[in-house]
C-alpha positions as CSV (number, residue, x, y, z in Angstrom):
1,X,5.4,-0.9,14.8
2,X,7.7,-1.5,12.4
3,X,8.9,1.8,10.1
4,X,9.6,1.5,6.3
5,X,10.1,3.2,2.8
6,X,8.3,2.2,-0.2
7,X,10.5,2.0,-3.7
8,X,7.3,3.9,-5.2
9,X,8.8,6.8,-4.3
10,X,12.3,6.0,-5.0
11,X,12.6,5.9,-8.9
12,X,14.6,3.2,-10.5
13,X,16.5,3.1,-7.1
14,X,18.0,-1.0,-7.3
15,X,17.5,-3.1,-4.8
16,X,21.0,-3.0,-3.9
17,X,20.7,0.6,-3.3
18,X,17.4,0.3,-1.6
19,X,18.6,-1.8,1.3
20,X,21.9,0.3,1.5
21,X,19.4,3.2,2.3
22,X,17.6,1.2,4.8
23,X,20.5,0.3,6.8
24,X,21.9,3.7,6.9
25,X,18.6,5.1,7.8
26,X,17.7,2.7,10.2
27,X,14.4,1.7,8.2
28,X,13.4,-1.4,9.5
29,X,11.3,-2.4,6.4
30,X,11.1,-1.9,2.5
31,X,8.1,-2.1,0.3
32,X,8.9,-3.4,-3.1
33,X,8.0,-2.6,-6.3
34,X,7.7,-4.9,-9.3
35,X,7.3,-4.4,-12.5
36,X,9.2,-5.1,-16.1
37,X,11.8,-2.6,-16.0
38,X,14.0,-2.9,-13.6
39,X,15.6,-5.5,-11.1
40,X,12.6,-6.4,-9.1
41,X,11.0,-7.9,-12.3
42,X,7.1,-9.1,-12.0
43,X,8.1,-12.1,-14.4
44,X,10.7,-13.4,-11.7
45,X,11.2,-17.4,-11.0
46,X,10.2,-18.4,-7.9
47,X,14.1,-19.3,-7.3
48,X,14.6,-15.7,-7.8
49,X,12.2,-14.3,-5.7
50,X,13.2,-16.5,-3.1
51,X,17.0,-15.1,-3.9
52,X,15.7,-11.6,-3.6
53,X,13.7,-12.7,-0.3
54,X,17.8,-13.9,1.1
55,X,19.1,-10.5,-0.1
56,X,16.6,-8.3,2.2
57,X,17.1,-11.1,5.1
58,X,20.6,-10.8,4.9
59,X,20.6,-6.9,4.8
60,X,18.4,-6.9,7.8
61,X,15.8,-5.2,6.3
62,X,11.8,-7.0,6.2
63,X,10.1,-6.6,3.2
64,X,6.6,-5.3,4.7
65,X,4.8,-5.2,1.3
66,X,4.5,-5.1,-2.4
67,X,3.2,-3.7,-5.0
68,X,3.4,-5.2,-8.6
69,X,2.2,-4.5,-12.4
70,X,2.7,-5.0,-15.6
71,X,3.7,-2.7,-18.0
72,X,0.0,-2.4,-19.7
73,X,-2.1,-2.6,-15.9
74,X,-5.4,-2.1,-17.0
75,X,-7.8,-0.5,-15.0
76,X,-10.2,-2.0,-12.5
77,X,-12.9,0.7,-12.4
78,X,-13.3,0.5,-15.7
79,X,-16.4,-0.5,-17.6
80,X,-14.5,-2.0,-20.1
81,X,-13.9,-5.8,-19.7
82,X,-10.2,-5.7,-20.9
83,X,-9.4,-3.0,-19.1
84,X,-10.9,-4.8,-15.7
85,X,-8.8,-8.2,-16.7
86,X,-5.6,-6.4,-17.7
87,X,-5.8,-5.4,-13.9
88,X,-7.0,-8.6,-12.5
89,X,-4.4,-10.1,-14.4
90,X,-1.7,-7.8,-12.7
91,X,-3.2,-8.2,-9.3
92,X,-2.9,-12.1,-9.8
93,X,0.7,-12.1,-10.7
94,X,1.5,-9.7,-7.6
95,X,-0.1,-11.9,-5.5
96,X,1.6,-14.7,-6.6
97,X,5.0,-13.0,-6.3
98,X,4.5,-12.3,-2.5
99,X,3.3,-15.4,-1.9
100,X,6.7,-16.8,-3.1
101,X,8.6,-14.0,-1.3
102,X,6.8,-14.9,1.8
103,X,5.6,-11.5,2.6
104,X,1.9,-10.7,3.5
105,X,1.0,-8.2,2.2
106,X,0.1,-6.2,-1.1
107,X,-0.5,-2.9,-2.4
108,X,-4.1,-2.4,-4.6
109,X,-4.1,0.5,-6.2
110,X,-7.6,-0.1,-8.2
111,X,-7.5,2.3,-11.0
112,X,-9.1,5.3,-11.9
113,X,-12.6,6.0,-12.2
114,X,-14.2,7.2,-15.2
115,X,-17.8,9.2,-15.8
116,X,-19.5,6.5,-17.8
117,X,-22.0,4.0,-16.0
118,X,-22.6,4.2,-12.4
119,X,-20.8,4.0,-9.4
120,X,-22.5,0.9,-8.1
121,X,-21.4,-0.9,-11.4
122,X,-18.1,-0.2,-10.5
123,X,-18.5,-0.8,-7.2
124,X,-20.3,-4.1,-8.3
125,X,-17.5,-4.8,-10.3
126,X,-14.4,-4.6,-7.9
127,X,-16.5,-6.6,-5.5
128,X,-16.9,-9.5,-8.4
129,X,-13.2,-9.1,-8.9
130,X,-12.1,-9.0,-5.7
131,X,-14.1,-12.3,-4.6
132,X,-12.5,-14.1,-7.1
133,X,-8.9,-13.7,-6.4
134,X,-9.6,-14.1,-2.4
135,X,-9.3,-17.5,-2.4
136,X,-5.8,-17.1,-4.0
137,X,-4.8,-14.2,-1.4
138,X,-6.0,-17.2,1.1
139,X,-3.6,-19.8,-0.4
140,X,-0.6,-17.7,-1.0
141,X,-1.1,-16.0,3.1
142,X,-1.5,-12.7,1.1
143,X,-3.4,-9.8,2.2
144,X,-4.7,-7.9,-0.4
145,X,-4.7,-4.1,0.6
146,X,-7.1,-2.2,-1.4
147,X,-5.7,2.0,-0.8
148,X,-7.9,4.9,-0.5
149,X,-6.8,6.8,-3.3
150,X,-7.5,10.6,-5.0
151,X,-9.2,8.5,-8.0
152,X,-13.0,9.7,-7.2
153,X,-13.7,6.0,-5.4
154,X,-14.3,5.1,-1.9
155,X,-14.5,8.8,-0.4
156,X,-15.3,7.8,3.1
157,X,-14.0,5.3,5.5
158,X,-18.1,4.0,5.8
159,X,-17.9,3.4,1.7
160,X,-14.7,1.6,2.3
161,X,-15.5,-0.6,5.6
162,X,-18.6,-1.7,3.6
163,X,-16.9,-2.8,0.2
164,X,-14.4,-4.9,2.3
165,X,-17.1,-6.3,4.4
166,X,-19.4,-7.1,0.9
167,X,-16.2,-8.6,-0.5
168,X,-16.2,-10.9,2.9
169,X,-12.7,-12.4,3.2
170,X,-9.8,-11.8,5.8
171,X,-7.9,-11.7,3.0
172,X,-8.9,-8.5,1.3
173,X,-8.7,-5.5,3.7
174,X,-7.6,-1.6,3.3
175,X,-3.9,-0.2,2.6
176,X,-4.7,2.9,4.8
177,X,-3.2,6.5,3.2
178,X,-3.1,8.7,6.6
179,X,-2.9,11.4,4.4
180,X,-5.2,10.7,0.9
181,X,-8.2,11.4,2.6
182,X,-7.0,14.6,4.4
183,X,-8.3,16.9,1.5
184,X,-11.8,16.0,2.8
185,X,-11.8,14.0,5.8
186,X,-9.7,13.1,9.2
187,X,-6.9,9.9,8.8
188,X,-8.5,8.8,12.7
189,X,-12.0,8.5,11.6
190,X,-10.7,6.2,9.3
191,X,-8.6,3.8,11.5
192,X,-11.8,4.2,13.8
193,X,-14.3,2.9,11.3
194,X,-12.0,-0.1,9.7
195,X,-10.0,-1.4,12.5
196,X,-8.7,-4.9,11.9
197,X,-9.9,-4.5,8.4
198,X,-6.0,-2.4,8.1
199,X,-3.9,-4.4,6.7
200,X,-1.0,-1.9,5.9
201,X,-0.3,1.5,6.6
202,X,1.3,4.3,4.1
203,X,2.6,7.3,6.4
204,X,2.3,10.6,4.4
205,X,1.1,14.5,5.5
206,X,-0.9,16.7,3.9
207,X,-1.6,20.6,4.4
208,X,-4.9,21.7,3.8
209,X,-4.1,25.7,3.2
210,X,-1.6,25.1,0.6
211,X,-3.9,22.0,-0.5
212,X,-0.7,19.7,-1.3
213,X,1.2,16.5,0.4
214,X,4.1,17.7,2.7
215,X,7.3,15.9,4.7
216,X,5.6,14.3,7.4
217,X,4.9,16.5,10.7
218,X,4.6,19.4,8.6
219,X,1.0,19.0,7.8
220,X,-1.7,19.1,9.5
221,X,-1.9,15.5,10.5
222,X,-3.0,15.3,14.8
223,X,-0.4,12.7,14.5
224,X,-0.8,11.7,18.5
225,X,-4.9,11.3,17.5
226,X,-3.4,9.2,14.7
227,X,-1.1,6.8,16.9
228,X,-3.6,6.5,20.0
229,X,-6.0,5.6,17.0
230,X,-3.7,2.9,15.8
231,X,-3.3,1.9,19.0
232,X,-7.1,1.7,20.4
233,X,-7.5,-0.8,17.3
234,X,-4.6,-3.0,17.8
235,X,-2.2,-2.0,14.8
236,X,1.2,-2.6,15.4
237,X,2.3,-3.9,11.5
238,X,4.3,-2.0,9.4
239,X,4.2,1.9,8.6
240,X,5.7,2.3,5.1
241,X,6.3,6.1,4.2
242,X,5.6,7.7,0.7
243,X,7.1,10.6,0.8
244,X,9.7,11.9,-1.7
245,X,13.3,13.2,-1.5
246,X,16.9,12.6,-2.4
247,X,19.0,10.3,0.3
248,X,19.5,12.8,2.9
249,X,15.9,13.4,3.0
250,X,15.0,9.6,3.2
251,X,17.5,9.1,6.5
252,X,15.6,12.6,8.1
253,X,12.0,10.7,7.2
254,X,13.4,7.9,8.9
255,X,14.1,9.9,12.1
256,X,10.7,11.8,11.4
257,X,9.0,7.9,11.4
258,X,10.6,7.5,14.6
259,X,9.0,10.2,16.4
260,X,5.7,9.9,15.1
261,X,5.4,6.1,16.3
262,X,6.6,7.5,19.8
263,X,3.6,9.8,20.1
């Protein structure tokens, strides 16, 4: 496995900075953000997203995954129709700008669900949406990583192994959070239930006394469970952490990363 940081969690950290941090740290991958603020811009040229591709190479540093949106990213649990092709439009783009980066993989957060209709007309709804942008996933060798999330959608890995199995493409799998589902539920039954259907992996911990995310390995993630999970299933992509913290923090996660993928 291959250990990363995400920029989610970095601010307006710039790329130059970014990949300074991942050589000190010994990160061994970056997941990018892009958006229209800052120097990783979702409106980028394909020349420049090929330039920004040359910068990670050249620092040494993989960039494992993305995650892109414009400013005004809709919502894809939504009932309304804009709201649904604000975020398709989003997800398009983001697909689009790892296909020219070369990189495989990206980021779904789908949005927030809301109380009106029902929960299969959402569910009904992703699905649609999801179909429909497979085939560009496909083309662009972009896998689409739809994350279990604290947004009231897809609670259990058996709701989430059967929405990528109705959507029906090895290009739309799961972004697995280790720790999103820990409030309720255990990170191995999910890598258990969705196997090859992982197409990425967010590390993060999560302490169910005080109820709130923590630095990795001091939660109560069974973090050797997790890794002979990952391993009974054949993972061995990147782990991208999302975990907070100034620099020094950052180059400890690193070293925390380490020892979990040891277990």
């Amino acid at each position: 496995m291959k250990i990363g940081v995400t920029q989610i969690i970095l601010g307006n950290m710039s790329l130059a900075d970014t990949l300074s941090l991942c050589q000190d740290a010994g990160y061994d991958a970056v997941e990018l953000t892009f958006n229209e603020s800052k120097d990783t811009d979702i409106n980028m040229s394909d020349a420049e997203l090929r330039g920004i591709a040359e910068t990670c190479e050249a620092a040494g540093v993989d960039i494992g995954s993305i995650t892109a949106g414009y400013a005004d990213r809709g919502n894809l649990l939504s009932l309304d129709a804009t709201e649904r092709e604000k975020g398709a439009r989003s997800l398009a783009r983001g697909i689009e700008v790892a296909g020219a980066l070369g990189v495989g993989g990206i980021l779904l957060h789908p949005g927030q669900l809301t109380v009106e209709g029902t929960y299969q007309q959402v569910w009904d709804n992703l699905v649609g949406i999801l179909r429909e942008l497979a085939s560009s996933a496909e083309a662009h060798r972009v896998a689409v990583g739809l994350e279990n999330v604290w947004n009231k959608f897809l609670l259990s890995p058996k709701e989430m192994r059967e929405i990528v199995d109705e959507i029906g493409s090895d290009w739309v799998g799961t972004y697995l959070d280790t720790a999103n589902m820990m409030a309720y539920g255990y990170p191995e039954h999910w890598i258990r239930e969705l196997g090859s259907r992982i197409k990425r992996v967010h590390f993060k911990d999560f302490s169910r006394g005080a109820h709130q995310f923590v630095n990795l390995l001091d939660g109560d993630t069974d973090w050797p469970a997790v890794m002979e999970a990952f391993r009974a299933i054949g993972y061995d992509g990147y782990v991208i952490h999302e975990v907070g913290g100034d620099r020094e923090a950052q180059i400890e996660l690193a070293r925390r990363m380490r020892k979990i993928v040891a277990m």
